[in-house]
C-alpha angles and dihedrals in degrees: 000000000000092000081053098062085040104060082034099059086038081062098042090058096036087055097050093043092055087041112107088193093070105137107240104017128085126254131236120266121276137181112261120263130208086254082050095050088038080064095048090052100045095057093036106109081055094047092051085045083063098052121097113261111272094026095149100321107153087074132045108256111249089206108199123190107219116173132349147185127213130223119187117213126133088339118334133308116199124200116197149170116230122189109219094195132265079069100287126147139213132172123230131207113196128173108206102194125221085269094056092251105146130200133167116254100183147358125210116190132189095047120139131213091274102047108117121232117253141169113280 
């Protein structure tokens, strides 16, 4: 009985530590989706808002979403890089609530393709 909980319990964490889904923690990264680029263009004019005056804007911004990573927590947040065009990168992080209202919590600026997504 005792080798039963055990291997059951091994699972349990194996299985946790491989979830995505694990409230608090940040998922792995993943390539954008058209979900993921529907998100980007609902909170754009206040991601352009964030960005410094004359970023680009002599051109509209084409803003891509590109790749993201999820983290649950009282509803979702999403970070994700976003290409604004002349290959140039920024990560988003956007909080979608339990209602599917979203809002933009945080703008970095200067990051490259290969810039990994982090917390922030």
């Amino acid at each position: 009985m005792q080798t039963f909980v055990f291997v059951a319990v091994a699972l349990s964490v194996v299985c946790l530590a491989e979830s995505s889904r694990l409230a608090g923690g940040l998922g792995r990264a993943k390539d954008a989706t058209p979900e993921t680029q529907r998100l980007v263009d609902s909170v754009q004019d206040e991601i352009i808002g964030q960005l410094p005056l004359g970023y680009d804007r002599e051109q509209p911004l084409q803003l891509t979403a590109v790749s993201y990573r999820e983290q649950v927590v009282a509803g979702k947040n999403y970070f994700i890089k976003v290409e604004t065009g002349f290959n140039r990168y920024i990560h988003v992080r956007i909080y979608k609530d339990l209602r599917g209202d979203a809002s933009i919590t945080s703008v970095q600026l200067e990051k490259t393709i290969t810039d990994p997504i982090e917390y922030f």
